[in-house]
C-alpha positions, 0 to 999 in steps of 0.5 A: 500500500502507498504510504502517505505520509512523506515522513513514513516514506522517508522511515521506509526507504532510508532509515533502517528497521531497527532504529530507536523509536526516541530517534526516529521520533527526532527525526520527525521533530527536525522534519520539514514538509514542503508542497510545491509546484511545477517551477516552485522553488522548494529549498533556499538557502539558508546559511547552513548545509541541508539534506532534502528527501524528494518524497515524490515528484521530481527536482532540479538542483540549480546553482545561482551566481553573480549577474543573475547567471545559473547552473543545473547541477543536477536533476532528482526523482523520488526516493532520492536524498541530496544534499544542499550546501550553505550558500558559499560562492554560489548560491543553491536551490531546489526547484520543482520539474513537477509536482513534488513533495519534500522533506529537508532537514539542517543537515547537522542535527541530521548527521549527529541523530545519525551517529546514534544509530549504526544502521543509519550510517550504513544506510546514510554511507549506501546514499552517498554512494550512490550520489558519488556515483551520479555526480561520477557519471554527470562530469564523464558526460560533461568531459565528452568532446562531442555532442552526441557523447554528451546527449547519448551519455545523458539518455543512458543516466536517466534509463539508468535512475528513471528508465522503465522496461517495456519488453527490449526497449527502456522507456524514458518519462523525462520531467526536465525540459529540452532547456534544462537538459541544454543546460546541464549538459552545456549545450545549446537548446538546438543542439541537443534538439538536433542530437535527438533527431540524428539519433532518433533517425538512426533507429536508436531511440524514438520519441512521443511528444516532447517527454517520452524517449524509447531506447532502441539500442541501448549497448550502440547509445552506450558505443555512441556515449564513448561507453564500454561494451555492456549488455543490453 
């Protein structure tokens, strides 16, 4: 059954079984909720590092700078936990791609109820793993000397994170705009529009809209990303 109560979510995915009824309930105390909408900025920052819960929906992570510039850094989906650093050169916020419930914490009084409960230092460990492993995988894609490489690499990451399997081919609902795609990948909007299409053409992909990516062939996209031969 559907949990909804975004805090239980929460107990469900990330916190371990066994922990401390006391604990668990201080983390409750620390909890923040935020309902927000399509393009609403649900995280600031505020001074200190913070560590936000997407209970569902999806989000993007932007970076501000001077002179109104800014950055995608990256994107998350539901069940992911991410860490929002104070503002320090630049300026953080989560924004939104759909609908999306959060939960966020101050991140020090989160990781200090964490050292009570070994559990959820291992859990908190498997995380950030996993986190590293996203941010590995987005400055390979960004260090690709092609377009296609870059578009390719991308494709793949988000069959990886949010891809759904419909019989040989992996479905892809991708909540970010073309823009934002553009953007985090240092692109222009045509450019990654022009890849699409070439791979598109080639019989690698196929799309419905401007949201639904089928992938034909994954191990060629993973050829074309400048990948190593992996099974399909």
């Amino acid at each position: 059954m559907a949990l909804s109560d975004p805090f239980d979510r929460v107990t469900e995915s990330v916190l371990p079984d066994d922990i401390d009824k006391d604990v668990l309930a201080q983390f409750r105390s620390l909890a923040r909720g935020a309902n927000v909408r399509t393009g609403q900025t649900a995280i600031k920052a505020n001074g200190v590092d913070q560590i936000a819960y997407i209970a569902s929906g999806s989000s993007k992570m932007v970076a501000h700078a001077s002179g109104g510039r800014e950055q995608i850094v990256s994107f998350q989906f539901a069940g992911d936990l991410v860490s929002v650093p104070s503002r320090t050169a630049h300026a953080f916020t989560i924004t939104a791609l759909q609908p999306s419930e959060l939960l966020h914490f101050n991140a020090d009084p989160f990781f200090e109820l964490a050292g009570l409960q070994s559990g959820l230092v291992v859990a908190m460990m498997e995380r950030a793993y996993v986190s590293l492993g996203h941010c590995r995988e987005k400055s390979i894609t960004l260090g690709r000397t092609s377009a296609q490489e870059k578009v390719a690499g991308f494709l793949l990451a988000m069959a990886d994170r949010i891809g759904v399997m419909d019989g040989s081919q992996w479905v892809l609902n991708l909540p970010m705009s073309r823009r934002d795609i553009a953007d985090t990948l240092g692109l222009s909007i045509e450019t990654v529009s022009r890849q699409v299409t070439a791979l598109r053409e080639e019989g690698l992909l196929s799309t419905k809209g401007r949201s639904i990516i089928r992938l034909s062939d994954k191990a060629e996209l993973n050829a074309r990303a400048g990948n190593l031969p992996i099974n399909a």
